[in-house]
N, C-alpha and C positions, 0 to 999 in steps of 0.2 A: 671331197672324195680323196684326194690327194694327202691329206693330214693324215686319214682313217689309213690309205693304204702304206703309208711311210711306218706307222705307229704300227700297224700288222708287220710287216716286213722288219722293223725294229726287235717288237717285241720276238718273232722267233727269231734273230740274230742273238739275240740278248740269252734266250732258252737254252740253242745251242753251244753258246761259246762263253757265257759267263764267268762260269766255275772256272773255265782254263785260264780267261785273263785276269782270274782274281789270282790263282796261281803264279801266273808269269807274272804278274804286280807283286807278289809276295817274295818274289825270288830276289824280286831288286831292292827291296826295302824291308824286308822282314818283319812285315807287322800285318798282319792277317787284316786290321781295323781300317789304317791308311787303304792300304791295297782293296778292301770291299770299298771305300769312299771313291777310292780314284775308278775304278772300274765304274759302279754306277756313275760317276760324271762323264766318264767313258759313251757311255750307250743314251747317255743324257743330251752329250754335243751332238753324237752321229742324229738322234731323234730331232732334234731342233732344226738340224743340217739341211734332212731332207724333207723334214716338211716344208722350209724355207725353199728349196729348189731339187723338186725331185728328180734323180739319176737314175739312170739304170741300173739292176740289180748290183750287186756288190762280188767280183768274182772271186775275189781272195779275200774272204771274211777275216781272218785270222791278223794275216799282213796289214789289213785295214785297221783292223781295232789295235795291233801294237804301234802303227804310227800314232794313232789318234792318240792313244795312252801314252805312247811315247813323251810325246809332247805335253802331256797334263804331267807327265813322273818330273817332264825337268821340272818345268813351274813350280812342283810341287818339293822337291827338293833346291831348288833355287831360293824360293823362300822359306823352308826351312835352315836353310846357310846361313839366310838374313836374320831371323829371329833370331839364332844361335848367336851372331855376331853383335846384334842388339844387348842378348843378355851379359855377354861377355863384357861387354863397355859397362854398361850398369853396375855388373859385380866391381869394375874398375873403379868406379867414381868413390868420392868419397864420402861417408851418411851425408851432410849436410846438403851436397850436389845432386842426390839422388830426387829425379825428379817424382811428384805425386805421381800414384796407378795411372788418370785421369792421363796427364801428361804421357805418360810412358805409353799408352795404349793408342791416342791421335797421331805422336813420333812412329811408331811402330805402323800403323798404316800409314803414315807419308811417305816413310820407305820403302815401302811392298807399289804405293803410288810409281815412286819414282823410278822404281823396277821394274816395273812394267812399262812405263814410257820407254826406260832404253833399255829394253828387251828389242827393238828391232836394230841397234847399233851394232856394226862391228865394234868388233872387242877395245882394239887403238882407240876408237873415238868414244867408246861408254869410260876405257877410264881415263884418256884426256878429258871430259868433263867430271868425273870424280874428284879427280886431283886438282882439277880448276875451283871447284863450287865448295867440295870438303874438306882440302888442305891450304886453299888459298892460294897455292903456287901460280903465280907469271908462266904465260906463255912460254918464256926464252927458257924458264927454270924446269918448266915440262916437256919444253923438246931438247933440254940438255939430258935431263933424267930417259927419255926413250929415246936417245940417238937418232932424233929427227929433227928438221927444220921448223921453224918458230912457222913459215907458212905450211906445213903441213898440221898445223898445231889448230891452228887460224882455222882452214877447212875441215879439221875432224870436231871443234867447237862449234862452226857454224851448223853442223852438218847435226850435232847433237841438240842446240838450239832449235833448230827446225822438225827436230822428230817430238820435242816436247810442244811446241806451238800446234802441231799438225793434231796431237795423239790428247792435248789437254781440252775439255769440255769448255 
């Protein structure tokens, strides 16, 4: 009963306010196609949301669906940043280095993987682990480059270490 009544109460949220959040999705990203995707996955989370733990009605429909979408637009352009900077190295390499589709398409979800693990890190500690694991840099060489202490360095590492152990299957 619960599922039916979430999926009723979805579906006229969905009736209602659609068209507007495809709109305000379109205003941030300009692409009419994105913005229909990201809104359907929009009213796709809220549906799963409540049938998983139904709440009380929703009294700010509007407020509600641009947090929810909110959060799908960063993602969504988050990893579009990532692609972009994927294909940018790629055009960098040189023919022989350029790895097969195959290759290029497994690397490309490793990174959207590894994005999403330190998608819960403060900023300091996502790129002290960047620049530890992608560039190689020493501790000492990472807290001279952020004007912090090598143990500040030490706890924003362990701190990144722990969000990949917690968040990995």
């Amino acid at each position: 009963m619960a599922g039916e009544q979430a999926r009723s109460e979805c579906g006229a949220l969905y009736a209602e306010h659609n068209r507007w959040l495809v709109g305000w999705l379109r205003q941030r990203i300009g692409c009419l196609h994105d913005a229909s995707d990201l809104a359907q996955d929009t009213f796709l989370r809220v549906l799963t949301a409540r049938e998983r733990a139904p709440r009380d009605s929703i009294q700010e429909p509007r407020a509600f669906l641009r947090t929810v979408a909110g959060r799908l637009l960063s993602n969504h352009l988050r990893r579009r940043a990532l692609e972009q900077a994927w294909l940018q190295t790629l055009a960098s390499l040189p023919e022989p280095q350029v790895p097969s589709p195959e290759v290029q398409a497994v690397m490309l979800q490793t990174l959207h993987e590894i994005d999403a693990l330190l998608d819960g890190l403060p900023a300091r500690a996502r790129r002290v682990f960047l620049l530890a694991q992608l560039e190689g840099l020493t501790y000492a060489q990472i807290a001279t480059k952020l004007g912090v202490s090598v143990r500040t360095i030490k706890r924003d590492m362990a701190e990144a270490y722990e969000q990949c152990i917690l968040l990995t299957p």
